[in-house]
C-alpha positions, 0 to 999 in steps of 0.5 A: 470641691473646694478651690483647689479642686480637692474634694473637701474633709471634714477637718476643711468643712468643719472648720470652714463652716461649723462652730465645733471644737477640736475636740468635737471634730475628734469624736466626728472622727471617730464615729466616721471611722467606724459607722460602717457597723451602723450603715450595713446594720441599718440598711441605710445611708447615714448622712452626717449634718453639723449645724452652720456657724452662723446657725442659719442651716445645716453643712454635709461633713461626711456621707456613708452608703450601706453595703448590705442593702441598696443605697438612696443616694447615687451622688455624693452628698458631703459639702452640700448645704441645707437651709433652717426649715428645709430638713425640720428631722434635723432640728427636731433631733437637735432640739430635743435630744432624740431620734426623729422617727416621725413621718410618711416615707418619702419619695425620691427618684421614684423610690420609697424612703424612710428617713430617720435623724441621730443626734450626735451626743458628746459631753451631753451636748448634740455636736451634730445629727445622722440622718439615716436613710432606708430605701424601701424598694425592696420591702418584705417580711424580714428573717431574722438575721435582718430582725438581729441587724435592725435592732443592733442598729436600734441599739447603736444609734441609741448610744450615739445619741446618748454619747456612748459610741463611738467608746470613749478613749477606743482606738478606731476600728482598723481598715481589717476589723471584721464587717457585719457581713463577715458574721455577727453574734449577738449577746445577752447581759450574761455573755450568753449568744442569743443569735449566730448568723450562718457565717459566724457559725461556720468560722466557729465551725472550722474552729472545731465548734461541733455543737449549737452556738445559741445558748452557749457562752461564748467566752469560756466556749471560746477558750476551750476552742484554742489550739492547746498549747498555744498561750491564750491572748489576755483579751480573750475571755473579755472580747469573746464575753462582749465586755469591753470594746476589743479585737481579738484572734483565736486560733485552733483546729488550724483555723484563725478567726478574727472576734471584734466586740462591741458593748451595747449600753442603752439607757445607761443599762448593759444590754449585751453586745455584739461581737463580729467574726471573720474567719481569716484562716487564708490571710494568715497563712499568707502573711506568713508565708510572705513572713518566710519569704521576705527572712528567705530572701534576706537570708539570701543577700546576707548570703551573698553579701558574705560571698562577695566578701570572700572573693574580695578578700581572696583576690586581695590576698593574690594582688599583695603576691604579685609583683607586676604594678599593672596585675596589681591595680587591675585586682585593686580594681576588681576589690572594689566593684565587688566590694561595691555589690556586696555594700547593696546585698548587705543593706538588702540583707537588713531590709524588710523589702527589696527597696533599699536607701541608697543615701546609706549605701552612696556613703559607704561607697563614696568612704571605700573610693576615698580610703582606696585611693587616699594614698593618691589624691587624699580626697575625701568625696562630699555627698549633696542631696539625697538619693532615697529609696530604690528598688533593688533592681536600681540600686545594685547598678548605680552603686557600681555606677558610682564607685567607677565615676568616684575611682575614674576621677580620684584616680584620674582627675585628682591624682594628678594634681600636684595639690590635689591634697590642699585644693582637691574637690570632688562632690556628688550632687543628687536631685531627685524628682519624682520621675528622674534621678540625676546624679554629678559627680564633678572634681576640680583635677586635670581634667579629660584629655583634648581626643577624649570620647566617650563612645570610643574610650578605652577605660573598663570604668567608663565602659562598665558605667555606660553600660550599666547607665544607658543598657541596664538603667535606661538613662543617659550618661554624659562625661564633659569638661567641668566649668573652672577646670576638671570633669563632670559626669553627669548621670540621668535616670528614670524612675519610671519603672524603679518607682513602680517597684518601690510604691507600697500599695495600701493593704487591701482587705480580701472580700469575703462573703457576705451574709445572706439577707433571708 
């Protein structure tokens, strides 16, 4: 832990510790970021070691378990130090630019372990070392998926200590690149499979595969398996080929299958690659379903939004035929809360989510309560603070909550002041934790009168912001006099809930299955 109690990075260990570069703590970036592929391909814990600053021992920067076999280490292992001389593996791979092999397995917890080193190589010199670590519990005669897994990973480990992976410039692999459990092919120099694991064969199978893949060539095998009709990614032939470090996708026989290749380049010679395949079939039909959705949805509110404009404009054109001052205002005031609702369906209807942001909204509404009104108080309302993203389910209220605090104190408050024009003030204040909203909405007018109640008041406005504020929302509303003359209301929130709504969670990668190991 560091003093802060944060479990300590990289970036923070490396920096603290070590005498590497930026540039060097980049590519230490970019081999943790998808060392995975060379944990579940061993077996093995990786453990990746920098040398101290002062050269006096060795630091833990980072630390990766295997998901295809038991782990070695129970404990978290990064931050750990160790002194020059206690791990010699590590100054053998350091010193000599290779992979330390040498040695008996040890014995830890019980527990045979075979420990390997990695020098970690950049621009020809060795930035750091991996020591892998293979528990040997469950040694037996290996099948020959776990003989395909063992020597990629011979081949993997041998361009890190070349300096030739993780590729030069490659952008790192995402969080639902395919794992080596998803399926794994393994090429020749010709772009030829030399091995199909059972997974790899069965989503090459739902692509309409109905012959052997070994032997095949699986770049032009490839092609011939898209869907016709549909346009052949650019990348295809190259990633299915294992030429270039790519990602693809392939869709045919109403199936999608997910290629990622990895070049393998050992002493400076091709050797083949290895290409990962997922079968993702499911996940992209769920996209888009929620693709279809999400348009649906906004279909929706745009709907709305223009039937809210109908009716707004309908009881505009029956409040311009009446002659009766009072029938007149109350259609006013109808305009405007519905013209209130349909600014939030209109903002929703360009959101991609349900989550709207509501600064926007506060301002087309504080806009329409000031033209409403400029014939009687010529006040224009200054917003302060910032709302930011609610959920729909809070926004659409506090919207109405706000064009009848606004109304309630131009109309009201403001207009009433002989200089309301020159002196008038009315602002809204937001301050936003991370649990309440509290919204003020103040002017310097006339203030409320000596008998007024807020539990007994007889105003639409106020009966429809309390109730909205207190029964919808949850929260507290508070009208009072205002410091100096004029009203204050006062609106307070939670967001509890609306931020349980509003959180976007990380995309989380569906488990799929697993290769057998036999």
């Amino acid at each position: 832990m560091s003093d802060d109690g944060r479990v300590p990075t990289l970036n923070d260990l490396a920096r603290r510790h070590t005498a590497l570069t930026s540039a060097d703590i980049d590519w230490l970036h970019a081999l943790v970021s998808d060392w995975q592929l060379l944990a579940d391909l061993s077996f093995a814990d990786l453990v990746l070691w920098a040398p101290l600053q002062d050269a006096s021992g060795w630091v833990v920067l980072a630390q990766m378990r295997p998901t295809t076999g038991p782990t070695t280490f129970h404990d978290d292992a990064v931050g750990s130090f160790a002194p020059t001389g206690a791990r010699p593996f590590l100054e053998s791979a350091q010193r000599e630019r290779r992979i330390c092999r040498e040695g008996d397995p040890e014995w830890t917890r019980g527990v045979p372990v075979r420990r390997e080193s990695i020098p970690v190589t950049r621009e020809g010199q060795v930035i750091a070392v991996i020591e892998r670590s293979t528990n040997l519990s469950s040694a037996r005669t290996p099948s020959r998926l776990e003989l395909t897994y063992l020597k990629g990973a011979d081949d993997l480990a041998q361009m890190v200590a070349s300096g030739m992976f993780p590729w030069p410039g490659q952008q790192p692999a995402l969080v639902r690149s395919p794992r080596v459990g998803d399926g794994l092919l393994r090429l020749g120099r010709s772009g030829k499979v030399s091995y199909a694991s059972p997974n790899a064969l069965s989503a090459y199978r739902r692509l309409g595969l109905a012959a052997d893949l070994v032997g095949a060539e699986l770049g032009p095998l490839t092609a011939r398996l898209c869907a016709p009709g549909r346009p052949t990614d650019d990348s295809l032939m190259v990633t299915a080929s294992g030429r270039a470090p790519r990602e693809t996708e392939v869709e045919g026989n109403g199936s999608v299958v997910q290629l990622r290749a990895i070049p393998l380049v050992v002493n400076g010679l091709r050797t083949g690659a290895l290409v990962l395949v997922r079968d993702v079939t499911e996940l992209r039909h769920r996209e888009r379903e929620l693709m279809t959705k999400d348009a649906t949805i906004r279909e929706i509110h745009h709907r709305v939004k223009n039937n809210l404009q109908t009716v707004a404009a309908l009881l505009r054109l029956q409040s311009r035929r009446l002659d009766e001052p009072k029938a007149r205002a109350a259609l006013d005031e109808a305009v405007r809360r519905v013209g209130s609702i349909a600014t939030v369906h209109e903002t929703l209807s360009h959101a991609p989510e349900e989550i709207v942001n509501f600064d926007d909204v506060a301002e087309r509404v504080a806009a329409m309560a000031g033209e409403v009104s400029a014939a009687e108080a010529r006040v224009k309302p200054v917003l302060l603070g910032r709302f930011g993203l609610l959920p729909s389910a809070v926004a659409t209220p506090l919207a109405l909550v706000l064009a009848e605090l606004l109304q309630n104190a131009l109309q009201h408050g403001l207009a009433q002041c002989p200089d309301a024009g020159l002196d008038g003030h009315l602002e809204v204040c937001v301050d936003r934790s991370q649990e309440r909203l509290t919204v003020i909405v103040q002017d310097n007018g006339v203030g409320l009168p000596r008998e007024f109640d807020l539990d007994s008041t007889t105003s639409l406005g106020l009966q429809i912001v309390r109730t909205l504020v207190v029964s919808e929302l949850g929260g507290r509303l508070e009208v009072k006099p205002r410091a100096g003359g004029g009203t204050k209301a006062v609106v307070d929130l939670p967001l509890d809930a609306g931020a349980a709504l509003s959180a976007r969670a990380a995309p989380i990668r569906p488990p799929g299955p697993a290769e057998p190991p036999g």
